[in-house]
C-alpha positions as CSV (number, residue, x, y, z in Angstrom):
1,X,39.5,12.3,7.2
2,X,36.8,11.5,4.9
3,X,35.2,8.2,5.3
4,X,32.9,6.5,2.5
5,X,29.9,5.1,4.1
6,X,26.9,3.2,1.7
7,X,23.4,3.2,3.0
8,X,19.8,1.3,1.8
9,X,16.6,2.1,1.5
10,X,14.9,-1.2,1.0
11,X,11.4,-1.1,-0.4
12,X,8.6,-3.7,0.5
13,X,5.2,-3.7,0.1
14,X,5.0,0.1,0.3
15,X,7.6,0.3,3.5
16,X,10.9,1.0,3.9
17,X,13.2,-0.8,6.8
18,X,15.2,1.7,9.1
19,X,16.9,0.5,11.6
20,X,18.1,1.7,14.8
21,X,21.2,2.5,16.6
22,X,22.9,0.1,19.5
23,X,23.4,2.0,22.5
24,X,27.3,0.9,22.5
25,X,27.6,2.5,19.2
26,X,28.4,6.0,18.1
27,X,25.1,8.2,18.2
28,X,23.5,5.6,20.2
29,X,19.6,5.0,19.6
30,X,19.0,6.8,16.8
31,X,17.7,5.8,13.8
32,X,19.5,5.5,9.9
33,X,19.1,3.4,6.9
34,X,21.2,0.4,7.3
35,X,24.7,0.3,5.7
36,X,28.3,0.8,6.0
37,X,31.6,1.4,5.0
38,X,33.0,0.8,1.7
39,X,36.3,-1.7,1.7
40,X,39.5,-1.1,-0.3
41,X,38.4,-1.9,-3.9
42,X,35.4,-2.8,-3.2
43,X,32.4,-0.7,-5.3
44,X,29.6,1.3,-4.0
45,X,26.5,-1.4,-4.8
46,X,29.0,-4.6,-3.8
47,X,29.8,-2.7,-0.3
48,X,26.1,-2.1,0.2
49,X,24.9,-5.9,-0.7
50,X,27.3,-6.9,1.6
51,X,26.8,-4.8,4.5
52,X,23.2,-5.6,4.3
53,X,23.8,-9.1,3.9
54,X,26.4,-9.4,7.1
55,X,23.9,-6.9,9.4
56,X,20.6,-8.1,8.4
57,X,21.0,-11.1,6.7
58,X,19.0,-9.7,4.1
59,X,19.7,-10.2,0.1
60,X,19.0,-6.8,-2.1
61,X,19.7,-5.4,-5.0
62,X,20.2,-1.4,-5.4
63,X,18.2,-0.1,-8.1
64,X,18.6,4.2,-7.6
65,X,21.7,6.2,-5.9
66,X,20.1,9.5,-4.7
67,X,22.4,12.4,-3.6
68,X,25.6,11.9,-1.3
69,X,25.6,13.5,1.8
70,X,28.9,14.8,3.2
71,X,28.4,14.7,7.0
72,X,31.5,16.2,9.5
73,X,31.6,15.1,13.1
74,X,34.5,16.7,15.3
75,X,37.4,14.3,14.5
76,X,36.2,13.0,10.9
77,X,33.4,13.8,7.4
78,X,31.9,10.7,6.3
79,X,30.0,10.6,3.0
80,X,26.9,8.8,3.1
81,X,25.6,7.1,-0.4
82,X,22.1,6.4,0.0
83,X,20.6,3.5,-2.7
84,X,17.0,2.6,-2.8
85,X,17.0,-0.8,-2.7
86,X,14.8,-3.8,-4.1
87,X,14.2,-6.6,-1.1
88,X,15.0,-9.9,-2.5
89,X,14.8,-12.5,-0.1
90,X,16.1,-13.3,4.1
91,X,14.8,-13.2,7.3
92,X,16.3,-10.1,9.2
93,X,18.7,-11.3,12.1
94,X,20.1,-7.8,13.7
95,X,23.7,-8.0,14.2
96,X,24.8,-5.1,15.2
97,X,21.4,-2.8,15.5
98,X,19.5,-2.8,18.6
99,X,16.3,-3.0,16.6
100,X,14.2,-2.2,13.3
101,X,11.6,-1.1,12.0
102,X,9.3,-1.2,8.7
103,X,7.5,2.3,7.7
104,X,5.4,4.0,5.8
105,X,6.3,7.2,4.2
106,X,4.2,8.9,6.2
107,X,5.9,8.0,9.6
108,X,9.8,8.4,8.6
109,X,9.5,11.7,10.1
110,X,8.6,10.8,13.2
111,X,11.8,9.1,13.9
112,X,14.8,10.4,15.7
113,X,17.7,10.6,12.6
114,X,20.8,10.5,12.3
115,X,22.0,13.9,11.0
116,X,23.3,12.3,7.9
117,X,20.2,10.5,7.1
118,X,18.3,13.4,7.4
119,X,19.0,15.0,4.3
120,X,18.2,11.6,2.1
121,X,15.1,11.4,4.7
122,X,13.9,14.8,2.8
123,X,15.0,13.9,-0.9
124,X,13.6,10.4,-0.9
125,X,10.4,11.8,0.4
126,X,10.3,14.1,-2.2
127,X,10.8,11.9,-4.9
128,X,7.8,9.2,-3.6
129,X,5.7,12.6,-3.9
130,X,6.8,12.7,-7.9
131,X,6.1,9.2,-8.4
């Protein structure tokens, strides 16, 4: 079963936010770019603004997909749509993450990922390096 799953990268004042894991949710504690999954009929960038919107109570606007990343765990493959994302406006009230964080480029490697972040860890970092 392949799942659909959308995920930011929100830019601010040379950061980005990650956030981290609850410990009641599936790979507990580690760290991803915030999304979720995409609702029947719904498009990529309207799942993503709402996701972001109902977890973080944040408002952004995607500005660049990067690469999907097909990702199989034992009972299902989900395929994670990373978006850099432009921060807009909101204060961030966690609703389902246990906490966040805002890095530099520098320090997104020193984070525990989740193995389908890593991938778009690596590819966004390579294109900052471009810019």
């Amino acid at each position: 079963m392949l799942i659909k799953v959308t995920c930011a990268i929100i830019e601010q004042f040379g950061r980005v936010l990650i956030t981290q894991r609850s410990e009641t949710m599936t790979q507990a504690l580690l760290w991803e770019f915030p999304g979720g999954k995409i609702e029947e009929g719904e498009t990529e960038t309207e799942c993503l603004t709402r996701e972001i919107t109902e977890e973080l109570n944040l408002i952004v606007t995607p500005t660049q997909r990067l690469t999907p990343v097909q990702q199989q765990y034992p009972t299902y493959t989900i395929e994670l749509i990373p978006y850099i994302c432009q921060y807009n406006r909101g204060t961030i009230q966690l609703a389902e993450h246990k906490t966040y964080h805002w890095v530099t480029l520098a320090d997104l490697n020193d984070y525990a990922w989740c193995p389908a972040d890593l991938p778009i860890v690596k590819e966004y970092l390579s294109l900052q390096l471009t810019v």
